[in-house]
N, C-alpha and C positions, 0 to 999 in steps of 0.2 A: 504493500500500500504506500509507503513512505517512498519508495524510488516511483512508485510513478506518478503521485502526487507533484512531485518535484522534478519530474522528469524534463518538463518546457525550461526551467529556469535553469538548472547545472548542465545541460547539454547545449543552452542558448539556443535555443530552437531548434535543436536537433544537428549543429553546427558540429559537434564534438559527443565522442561517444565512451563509452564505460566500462569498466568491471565490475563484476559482482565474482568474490570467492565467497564458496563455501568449503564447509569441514569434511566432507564424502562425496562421494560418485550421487551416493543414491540421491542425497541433498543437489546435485545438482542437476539429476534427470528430472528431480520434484519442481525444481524451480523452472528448469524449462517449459517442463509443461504447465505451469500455474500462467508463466508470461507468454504462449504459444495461446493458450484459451483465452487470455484476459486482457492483452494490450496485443493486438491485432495489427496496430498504428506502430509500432516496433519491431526493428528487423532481427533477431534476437538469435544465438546460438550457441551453444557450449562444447565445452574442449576437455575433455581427461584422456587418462592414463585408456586405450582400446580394445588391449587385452583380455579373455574372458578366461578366466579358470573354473573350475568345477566347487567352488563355493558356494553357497547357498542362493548368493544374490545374482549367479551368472547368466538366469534367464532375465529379471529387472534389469541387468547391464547394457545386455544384448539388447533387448526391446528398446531399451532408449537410446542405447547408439544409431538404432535405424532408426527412429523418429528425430532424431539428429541431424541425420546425413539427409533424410528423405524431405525433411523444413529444407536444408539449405539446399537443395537442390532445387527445391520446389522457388523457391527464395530468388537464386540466382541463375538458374538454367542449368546446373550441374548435375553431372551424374556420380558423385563421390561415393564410393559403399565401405564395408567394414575394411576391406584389403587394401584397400588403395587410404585410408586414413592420412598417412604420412601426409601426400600431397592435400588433401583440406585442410589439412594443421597447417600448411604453408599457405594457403590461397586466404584460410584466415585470416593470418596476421600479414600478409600484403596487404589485403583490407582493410584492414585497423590501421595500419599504419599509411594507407593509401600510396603506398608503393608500387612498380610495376607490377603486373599492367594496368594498374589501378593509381595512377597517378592522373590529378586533374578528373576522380569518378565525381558521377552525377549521383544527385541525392539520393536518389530511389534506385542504385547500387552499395548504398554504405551500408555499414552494419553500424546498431544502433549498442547493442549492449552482448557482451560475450559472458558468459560464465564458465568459471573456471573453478576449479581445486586446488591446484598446484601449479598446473603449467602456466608461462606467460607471464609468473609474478616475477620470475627473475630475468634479463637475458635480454626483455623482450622494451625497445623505447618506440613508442609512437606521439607526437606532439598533438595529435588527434584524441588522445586520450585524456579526457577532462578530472574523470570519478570513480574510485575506485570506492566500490561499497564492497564490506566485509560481516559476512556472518562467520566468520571463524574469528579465534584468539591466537595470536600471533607474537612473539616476543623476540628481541634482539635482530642477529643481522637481517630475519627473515622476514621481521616487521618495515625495515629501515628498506628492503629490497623492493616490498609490496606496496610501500608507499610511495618509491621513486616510482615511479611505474606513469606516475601523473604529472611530474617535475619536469618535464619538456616543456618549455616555453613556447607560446605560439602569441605573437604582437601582445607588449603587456597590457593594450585596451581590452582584449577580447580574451585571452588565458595568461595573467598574469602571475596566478600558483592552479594547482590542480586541490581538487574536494576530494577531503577523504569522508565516507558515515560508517561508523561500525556500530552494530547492532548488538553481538554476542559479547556479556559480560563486562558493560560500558564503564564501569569504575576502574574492572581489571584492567582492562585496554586500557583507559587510561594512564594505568600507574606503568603498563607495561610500556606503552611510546613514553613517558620522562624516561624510567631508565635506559632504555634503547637511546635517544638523542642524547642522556645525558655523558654516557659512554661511547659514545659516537664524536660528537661534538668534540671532545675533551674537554667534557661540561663546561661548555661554553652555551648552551643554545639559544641564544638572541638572535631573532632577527629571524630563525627559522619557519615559525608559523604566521598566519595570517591571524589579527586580531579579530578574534569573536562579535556577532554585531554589538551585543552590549557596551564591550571596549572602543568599539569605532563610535557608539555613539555617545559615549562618556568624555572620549578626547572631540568628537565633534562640540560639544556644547561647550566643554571652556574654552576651546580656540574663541566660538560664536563668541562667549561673555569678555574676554580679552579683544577684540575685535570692536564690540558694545562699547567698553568703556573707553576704547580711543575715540571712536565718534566722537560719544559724550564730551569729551576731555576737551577736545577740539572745536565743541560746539555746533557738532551738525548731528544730532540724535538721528537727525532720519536717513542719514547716512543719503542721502542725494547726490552728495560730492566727496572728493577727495580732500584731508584735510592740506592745508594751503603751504606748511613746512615739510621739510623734506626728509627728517626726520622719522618725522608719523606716517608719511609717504611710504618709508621702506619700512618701517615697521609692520605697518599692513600687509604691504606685499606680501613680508616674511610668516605672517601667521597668515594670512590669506592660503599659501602653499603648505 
């Protein structure tokens, strides 16, 4: 509910596209198929590990690798099947990352949001990639990998950091990105994250009331003009920016 609630607004209309990992295979045949019946309007696909072994879950594997391959075929004109895998794992991320022969693709060729497991969070950069949503709990280099994944810059108007939302175990996560950047960093981490809106609009209003009181100062409350020294001039400026 919450990724496609928000789906218009972190994708910027659909401009940039997403991960979702989850904790298992089967978690991410479920989630295909919850966003395959329920967002229609989303070009959607998922990527794991191929292989089927004689484990309990080998026929759920099976079934949702061909409903997999048979979406994205349906999707893009392909005929990918369980043996030839390798090559849609590559046509994948050409796609995500809009590389040959998907460079300069038209809209209604992109993919919209990939789900993954494992694969892709390491290894894999595309500037295309805005969001990385996490239902698993991830700690250290594996966290710090999963979340570069979004850190490709694309014009700092339009992607100037990438989103991360993680869902599983929100506190844990928490504590677990400090010490991941804090040991990363060498605890240094300033400047790393993007101020939460609260913080953006906490520093918005005293700039705004430091801003008010030169007016004031100067004698033009309603702020109509610039104050007339040169002084207050670049003062302004300076909190203005």
């Amino acid at each position: 509910d919450d990724i496609l609630e928000g789906w218009n607004t972190l994708s910027q209309g659909g401009m940039f596209h997403a991960l979702l990992a989850t904790s298992s295979i089967p978690e991410a045949i479920t989630y295909y198929r919850m966003f395959r019946d329920r967002a229609s309007n989303l070009k959607v696909t998922a990527l794991f590990d191929p292989n089927i072994d004689n484990n309990g879950g080998a026929i759920f594997k099976e079934d949702g690798l061909v409903e997999v391959l048979t979406g994205y075929n349906e999707l893009f004109d392909k005929d990918y099947t369980i043996s030839s895998h390798a090559q849609f794992k590559k046509d994948v991320a050409a796609r995500l990352a809009h590389k040959r022969p998907y460079t300069g693709i038209k809209r209604e060729e992109q993919l919209d949001l990939l789900i993954v497991v494992d694969q892709m969070l390491t290894g894999f950069d595309s500037k295309w990639v805005n969001t990385l949503y996490l239902d698993k709990e991830l700690t250290y280099q594996n966290l710090i990998q999963a979340f570069s994944r979004t850190n490709r810059l694309f014009h700092l108007n339009e992607k100037p950091f990438g989103s991360i939302r993680y869902y599983r175990k929100p506190y844990t996560m928490k504590r677990n990105i400090e010490d991941a950047v804090k040991l990363y960093s060498g605890d240094r981490p300033q400047g790393l994250f993007a101020d939460h809106l609260f913080e953006n609009i906490r520093h918005m209003n005293f700039f705004y009331e430091e801003i008010r009181s030169l007016f004031d100062h100067a004698g033009i409350p309603g702020k109509e003009k610039l104050p007339e020294d040169t002084p207050s001039r670049a003062k302004f400026a300076r909190l203005f920016r």
